[in-house]
C-alpha positions in Angstrom: 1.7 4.8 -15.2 0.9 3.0 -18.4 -2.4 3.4 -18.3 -2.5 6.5 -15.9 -3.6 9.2 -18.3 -4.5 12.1 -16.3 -0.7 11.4 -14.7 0.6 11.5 -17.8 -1.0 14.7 -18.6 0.2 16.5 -15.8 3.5 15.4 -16.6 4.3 13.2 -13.5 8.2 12.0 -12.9 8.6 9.0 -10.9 11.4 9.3 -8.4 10.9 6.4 -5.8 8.3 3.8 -5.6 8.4 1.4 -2.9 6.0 -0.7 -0.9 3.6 1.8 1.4 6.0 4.9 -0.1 6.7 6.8 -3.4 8.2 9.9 -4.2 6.7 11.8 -7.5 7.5 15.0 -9.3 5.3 17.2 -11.9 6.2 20.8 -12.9 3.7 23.7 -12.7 2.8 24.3 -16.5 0.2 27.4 -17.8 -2.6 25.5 -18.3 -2.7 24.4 -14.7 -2.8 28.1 -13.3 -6.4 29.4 -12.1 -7.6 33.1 -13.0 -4.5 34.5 -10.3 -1.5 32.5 -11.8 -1.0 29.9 -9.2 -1.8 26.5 -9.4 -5.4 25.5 -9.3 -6.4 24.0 -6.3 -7.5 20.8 -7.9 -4.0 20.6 -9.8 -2.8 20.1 -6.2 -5.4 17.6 -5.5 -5.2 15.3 -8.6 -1.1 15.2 -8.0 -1.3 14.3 -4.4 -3.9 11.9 -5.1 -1.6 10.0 -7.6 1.0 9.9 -5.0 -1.4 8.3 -3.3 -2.4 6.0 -5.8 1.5 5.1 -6.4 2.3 4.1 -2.8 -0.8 2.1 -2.1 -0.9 0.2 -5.4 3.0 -0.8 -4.7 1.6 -3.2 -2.3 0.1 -5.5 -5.8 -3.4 -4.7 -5.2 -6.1 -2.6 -6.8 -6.3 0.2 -4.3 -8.6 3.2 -4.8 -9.5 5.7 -3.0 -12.7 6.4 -0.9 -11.8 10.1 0.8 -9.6 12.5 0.6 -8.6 16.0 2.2 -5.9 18.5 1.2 -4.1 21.8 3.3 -3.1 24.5 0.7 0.1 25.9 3.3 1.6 28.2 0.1 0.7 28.5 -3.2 3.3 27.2 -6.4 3.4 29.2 -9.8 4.6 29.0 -13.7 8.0 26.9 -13.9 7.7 25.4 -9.9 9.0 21.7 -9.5 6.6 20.0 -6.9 7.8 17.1 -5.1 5.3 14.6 -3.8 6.3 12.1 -1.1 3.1 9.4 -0.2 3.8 7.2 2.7 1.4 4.7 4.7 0.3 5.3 8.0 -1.9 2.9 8.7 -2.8 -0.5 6.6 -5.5 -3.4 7.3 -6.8 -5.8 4.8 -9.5 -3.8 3.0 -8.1 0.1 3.9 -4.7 2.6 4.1 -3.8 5.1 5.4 -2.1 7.5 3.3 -0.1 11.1 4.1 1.2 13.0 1.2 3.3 15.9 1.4 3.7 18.5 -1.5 7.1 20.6 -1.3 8.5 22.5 -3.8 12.0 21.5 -5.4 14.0 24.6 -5.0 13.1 25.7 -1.7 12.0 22.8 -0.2 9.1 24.9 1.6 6.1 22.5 2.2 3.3 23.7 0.1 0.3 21.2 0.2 -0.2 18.4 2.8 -2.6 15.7 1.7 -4.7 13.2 3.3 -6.1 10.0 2.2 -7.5 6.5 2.6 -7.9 3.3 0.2 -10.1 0.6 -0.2 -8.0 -2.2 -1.0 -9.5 -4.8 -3.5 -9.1 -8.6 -3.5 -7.8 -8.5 -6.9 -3.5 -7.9 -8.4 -3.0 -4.1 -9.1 -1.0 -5.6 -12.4 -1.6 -8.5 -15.3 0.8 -11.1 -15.0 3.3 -9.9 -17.5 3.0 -6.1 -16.7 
């Protein structure tokens, strides 16, 4: 997250972050709306795919990720607390598997569900030391 800028930006909470699972939060702020007051599509995208990045990074190595595809259910607004849970489906050596689901806070009503795999590099996600 250190080094995560565009996370930082969007204003990403961690909650939970475990090997192969993590849970995330962000709030919907103005300058994510698009031209109806909602929040832009690829908002939506760049959150889940930082879930993504969360849960398969936890296992220690550089993971990034080579496709991706999202479901818009119901659209969030101005103020709306988006919770982002990322857990693995499927790992190998080199690839994961990834599911993401997008719910809002207060309701709980599923709003995005995300899709996604990783190539998993050879190399430690973290310096010694971080």
């Amino acid at each position: 997250m250190e080094r995560d800028y565009c996370s930082q930006w969007m204003g990403i909470e961690p909650i939970l972050i475990e090997e192969g699972h993590c849970k995330i939060s962000m709030t919907v702020r103005k300058e994510m709306l698009n031209g109806y007051g909602i929040l832009h599509g690829g908002i939506a995208f760049a959150f889940a795919d930082s879930a993504l990045a969360f849960a398969s990074n936890s296992y220690g190595r550089i993971a990034v990720s080579i496709t991706g595809s999202m479901t818009y259910a119901k659209s969030t607004k101005l103020g709306d607390t988006l919770i982002a849970e990322a857990t693995a489906l499927h790992m190998t050596y080199k690839t994961g598997e990834f599911e993401v689901i997008i719910s809002e806070k207060s309701s709980g009503d599923i709003c995005y569900r995300f899709h996604g795999m990783v190539y998993r590099k050879s190399e430690e996600a973290l310096d010694e030391g971080e």
